[in-house]
N, C-alpha and C positions, 0 to 999 in steps of 0.2 A: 408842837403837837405831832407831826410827822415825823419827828425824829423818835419821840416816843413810843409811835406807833410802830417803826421800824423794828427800835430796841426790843419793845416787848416781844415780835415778831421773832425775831432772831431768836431772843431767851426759849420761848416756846418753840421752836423747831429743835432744838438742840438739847430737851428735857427728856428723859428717857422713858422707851416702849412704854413702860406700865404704869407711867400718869396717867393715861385717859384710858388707863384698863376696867371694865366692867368687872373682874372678875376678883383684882385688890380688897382684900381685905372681906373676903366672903366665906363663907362655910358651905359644906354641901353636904345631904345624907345619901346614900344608895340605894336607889332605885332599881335596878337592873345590870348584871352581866352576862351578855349572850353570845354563844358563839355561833357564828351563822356560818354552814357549809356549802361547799358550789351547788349542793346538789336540792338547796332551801332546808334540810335539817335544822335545828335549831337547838342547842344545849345551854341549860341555863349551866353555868360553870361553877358557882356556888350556890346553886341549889333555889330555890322558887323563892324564896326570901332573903337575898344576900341583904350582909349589913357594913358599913364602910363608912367613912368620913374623908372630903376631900378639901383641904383648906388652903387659901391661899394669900397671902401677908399682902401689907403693901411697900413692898421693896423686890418684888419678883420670885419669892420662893415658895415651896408649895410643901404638904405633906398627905399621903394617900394610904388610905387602908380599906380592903376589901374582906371579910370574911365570911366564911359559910355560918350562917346562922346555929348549925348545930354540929361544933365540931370532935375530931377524934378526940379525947384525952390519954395521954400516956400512964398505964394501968402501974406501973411504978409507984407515978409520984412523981418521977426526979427525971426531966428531958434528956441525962445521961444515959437515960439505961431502958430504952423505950426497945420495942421490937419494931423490925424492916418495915412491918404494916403500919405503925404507927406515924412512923418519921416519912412514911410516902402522904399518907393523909395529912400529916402536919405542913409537907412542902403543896400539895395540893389545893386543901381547904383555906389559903391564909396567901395572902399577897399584898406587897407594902412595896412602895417607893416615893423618896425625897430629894430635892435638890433644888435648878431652878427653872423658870419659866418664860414663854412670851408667846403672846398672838400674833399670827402673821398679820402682815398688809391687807385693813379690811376686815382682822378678825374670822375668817376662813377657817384656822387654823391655830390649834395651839403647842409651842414647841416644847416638850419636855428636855431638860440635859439635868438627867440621872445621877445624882451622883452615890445613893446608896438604894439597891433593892433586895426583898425578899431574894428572888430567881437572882442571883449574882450576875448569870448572863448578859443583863441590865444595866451593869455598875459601867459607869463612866459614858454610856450611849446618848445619844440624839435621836428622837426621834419625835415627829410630826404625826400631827393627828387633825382629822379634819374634820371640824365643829362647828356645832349648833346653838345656838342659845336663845331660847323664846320663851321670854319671862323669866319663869322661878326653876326652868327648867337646861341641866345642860348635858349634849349628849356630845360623843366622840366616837370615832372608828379606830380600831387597832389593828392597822394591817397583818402584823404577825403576835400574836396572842403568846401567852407564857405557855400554853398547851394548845393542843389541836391543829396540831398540823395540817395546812389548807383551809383553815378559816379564818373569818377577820372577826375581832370583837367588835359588841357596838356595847357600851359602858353609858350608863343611863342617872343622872343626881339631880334631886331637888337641894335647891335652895335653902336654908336654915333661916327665918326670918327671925 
């Protein structure tokens, strides 16, 4: 029986981060993206109703999408042949990044490594974010935001039951 209990012991120490991740196999809708400024400003970044999906497998991978509930369209037709104004509201109103995932020790924290985003800037990064999760609800902080230089996002998802 102790030997048993060993083995099992062993097996389970050595099964990776996101077996006992709360967050495997979950969907999330958007609630909120805000940019908070040192000075308490506050800018909603996609506008008083962003809409997004943030999903998460269970094998560690994840995919995210934020967008402005009502965006530019390019008066074309055809994404080739958009004008300056357009192709800035299109990189503005829209932000998407996929790759993979883990919580830190304790669930603190969760680590994104990027491997494709909207903002290219993105592509290939690490970065840490430090989270909340109570109930159906999950928030995070983004130190350095895709805009707004000197403020930190706080990024806001319910649960998809």
């Amino acid at each position: 029986m102790l030997r048993t209990l060993l083995l099992l012991a062993a097996c389970c120490a050595s099964a990776p981060s996101w077996a006992a991740d709360p967050l495997a196999n979950t969907s999330w809708t958007l609630r909120r993206v805000d940019n908070i400024y040192p000075d308490g400003r506050v800018q909603a970044l996609y506008g008083p109703q962003p809409e997004g999906r943030l999903l998460f497998d269970g094998s560690g991978h994840y995919a995210m999408q934020i967008y402005r509930q009502q965006r530019t369209r390019i008066a074309a037709g055809d994404k080739a042949h958009g004008t300056p104004d357009e192709y800035r509201a299109a990189a503005l109103e829209a932000n998407a990044h996929t790759g993979s995932y883990q919580l830190t020790q304790g669930g603190a924290a969760i680590v994104f490594q990027i491997a494709q985003a909207t903002y290219a800037n993105w592509n290939g990064t690490v970065q840490e974010r430090p989270l909340e999760l109570t109930g159906d609800i999950l928030r995070y902080t983004v130190a350095a935001p895709t805009q707004g230089a000197g403020a930190r996002g706080e990024v806001e998802w319910q649960r998809v039951r």
